[in-house]
N, C-alpha and C positions, 0 to 999 in steps of 0.2 A: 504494500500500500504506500503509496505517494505523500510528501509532505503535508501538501493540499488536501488528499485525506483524509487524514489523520486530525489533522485540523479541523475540517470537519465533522468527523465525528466522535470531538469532544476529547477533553483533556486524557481519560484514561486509555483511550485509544490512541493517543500520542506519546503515551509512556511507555505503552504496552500493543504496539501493532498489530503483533496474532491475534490477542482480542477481538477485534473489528474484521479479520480477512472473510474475506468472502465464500471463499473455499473449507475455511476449515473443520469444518463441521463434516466434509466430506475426506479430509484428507488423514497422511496417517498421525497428523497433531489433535484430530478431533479426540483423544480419547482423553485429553489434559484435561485436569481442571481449571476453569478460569485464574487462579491463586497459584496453579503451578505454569501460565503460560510467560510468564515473563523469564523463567530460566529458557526458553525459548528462544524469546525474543533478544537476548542476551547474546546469542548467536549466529541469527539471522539475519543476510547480508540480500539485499532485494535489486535484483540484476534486470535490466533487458537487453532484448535479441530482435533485432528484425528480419523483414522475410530471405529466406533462405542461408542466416548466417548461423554457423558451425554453433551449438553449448559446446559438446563433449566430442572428442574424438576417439575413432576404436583404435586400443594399443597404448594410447596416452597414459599416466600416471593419474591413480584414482584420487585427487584429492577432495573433492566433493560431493556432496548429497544434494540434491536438487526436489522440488516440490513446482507443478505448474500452477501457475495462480491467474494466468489470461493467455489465452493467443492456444495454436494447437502447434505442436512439432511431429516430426518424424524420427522412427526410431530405426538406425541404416547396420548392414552389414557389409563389406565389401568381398564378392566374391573373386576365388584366384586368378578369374580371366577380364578381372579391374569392372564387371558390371555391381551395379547396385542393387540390394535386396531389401526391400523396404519389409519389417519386421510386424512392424505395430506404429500405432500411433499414438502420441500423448497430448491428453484435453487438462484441461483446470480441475485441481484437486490429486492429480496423478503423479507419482514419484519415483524418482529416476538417481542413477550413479552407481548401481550395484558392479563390483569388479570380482574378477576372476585373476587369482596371484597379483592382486594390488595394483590394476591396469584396466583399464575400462575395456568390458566385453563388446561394445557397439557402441557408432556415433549416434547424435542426437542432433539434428537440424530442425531450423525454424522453419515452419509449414508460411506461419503470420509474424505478424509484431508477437513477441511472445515478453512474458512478467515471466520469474520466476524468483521462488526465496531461494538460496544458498545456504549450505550449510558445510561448514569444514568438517570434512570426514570424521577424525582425532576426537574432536568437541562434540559432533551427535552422539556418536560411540561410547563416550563418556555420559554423556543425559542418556542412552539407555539403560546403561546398569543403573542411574538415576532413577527411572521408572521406566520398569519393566516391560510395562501396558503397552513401551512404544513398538518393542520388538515384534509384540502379539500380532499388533494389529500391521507390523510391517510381511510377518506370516501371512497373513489373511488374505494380504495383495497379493503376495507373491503365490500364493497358491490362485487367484485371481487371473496373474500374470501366466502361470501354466496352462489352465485350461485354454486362453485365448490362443498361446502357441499350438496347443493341441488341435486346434478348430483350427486354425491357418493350413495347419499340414492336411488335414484332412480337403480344404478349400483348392492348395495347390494341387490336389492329387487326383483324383478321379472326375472332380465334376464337370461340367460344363462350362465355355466363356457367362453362358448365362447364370448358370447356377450359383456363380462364383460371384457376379454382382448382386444375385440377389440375397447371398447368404452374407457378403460385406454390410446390405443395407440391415439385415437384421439384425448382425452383430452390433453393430452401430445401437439399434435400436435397442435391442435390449441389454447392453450397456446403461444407457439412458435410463432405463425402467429399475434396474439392480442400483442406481446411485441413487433412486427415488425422485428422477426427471419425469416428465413427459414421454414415452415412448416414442412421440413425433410429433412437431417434425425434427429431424436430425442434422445438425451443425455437420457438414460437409467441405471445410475450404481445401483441401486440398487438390491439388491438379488431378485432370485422370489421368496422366503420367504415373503421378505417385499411386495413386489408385491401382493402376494397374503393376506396380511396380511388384505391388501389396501380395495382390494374386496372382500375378504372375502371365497378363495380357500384358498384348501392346495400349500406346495411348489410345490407338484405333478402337480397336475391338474392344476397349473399355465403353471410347463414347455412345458406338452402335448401340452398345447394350442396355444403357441408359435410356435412349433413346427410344429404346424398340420397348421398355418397360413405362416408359411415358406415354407412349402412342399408345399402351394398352390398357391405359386407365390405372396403374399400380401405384404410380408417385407423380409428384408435381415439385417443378421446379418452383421454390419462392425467392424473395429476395434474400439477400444480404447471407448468399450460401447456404440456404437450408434448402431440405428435401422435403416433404410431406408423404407419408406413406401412408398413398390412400386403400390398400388391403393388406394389411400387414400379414394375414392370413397363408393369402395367395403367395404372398414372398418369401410365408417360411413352406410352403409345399414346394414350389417352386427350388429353393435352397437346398431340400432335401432330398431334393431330385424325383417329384412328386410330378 
């Protein structure tokens, strides 16, 4: 949260900034109590990124824990013949910098303008043996985080160009529905490039597919990047290869 608002919303909230975040009730700081958010905030360094510039890079030295608090990013792998593998994606409230031997497992690029909190690896590490609760709930995602991987591989593997967008839009979707959102319409800004990076089409064969899903009465384009799923139904038969 920005000086401005903080200031806005009032002196304790400018003493104590996770109090006021907008995310955090969703993220893995919701489990604090208000009286324990300022060892928090005592740590908390609040960065931006705009579109398409690097957070984290794969290989790098892990030095920090990251929390999305606006904007969406992409989470990349690079494979051996230098293409890109777009993994998963990261929304507001979603947390990131997990390493494997001390080096970040995957890059993380800005999809949008992205907000994120910071946090120095050494010092979170230290507030969990602090409280416990934060490990739990940092479990929770990460078993979270598996199952999406599990659904992706299933996504890349058998189904259809079409199956495969309509099984994106559901995931989407009910993501939304599991953080206690609206199931639709669904905040969509990234490219169908990245999209298709995702499942594994070209840019092409991503748009058709959109497109031939639109012309069939399933979604509707709105503004400012969102989708409308007008049968969610049909989209998860359709995904399931129905």
């Amino acid at each position: 949260m920005n000086e401005n608002a903080a200031a806005a919303a009032g002196p304790t909230a400018a003493i104590n900034p996770c109090g006021a975040c907008p995310v955090r009730g969703l993220a893995v700081c919701g489990v604090l109590e208000p009286d324990e958010l300022h060892a928090l905030a005592e740590i908390v360094h609040e960065v931006q990124r705009v579109h398409r510039q690097s957070v984290i890079v794969e290989g790098d030295e892990a030095h920090n824990f990251f929390i999305v608090t606006g904007g969406v990013a992409s989470v990349e792998k690079l494979l051996a013949d230098g293409r890109r593998q777009v993994v998963g994606f990261l929304y507001p409230s979603d947390f990131f910098g997990l390493a494997i031997d001390g080096c970040y497992a995957y890059s993380v690029t800005a999809v949008t303008n992205l907000s994120l909190c910071r946090f120095e690896r050494q010092r979170y590490l230290a507030l969990i043996d602090r409280f416990p609760k934060l490990e739990h709930r940092l479990l929770g995602m990460a078993s979270n985080e598996l199952a999406a991987s599990q659904e992706q591989m299933l996504v890349l593997g058998r189904k259809t160009a079409r199956e495969k967008v309509a099984s994106f839009l559901s995931m989407l979707s009910e993501r939304s529905r599991r953080l206690g959102r609206p199931p639709s319409p669904v905040w969509i800004p990234m490219t169908r490039g990245d999209i298709g990076d995702y499942i594994g089409l070209t840019t092409e064969t991503t748009s058709r597919k959109f497109t031939q899903l639109r012309k069939e009465g399933l979604i509707a384009v709105l503004p400012d990047a969102m989708i409308e799923l007008l049968d969610p139904a049909e989209l998860k038969r359709i995904a399931d290869g129905g």
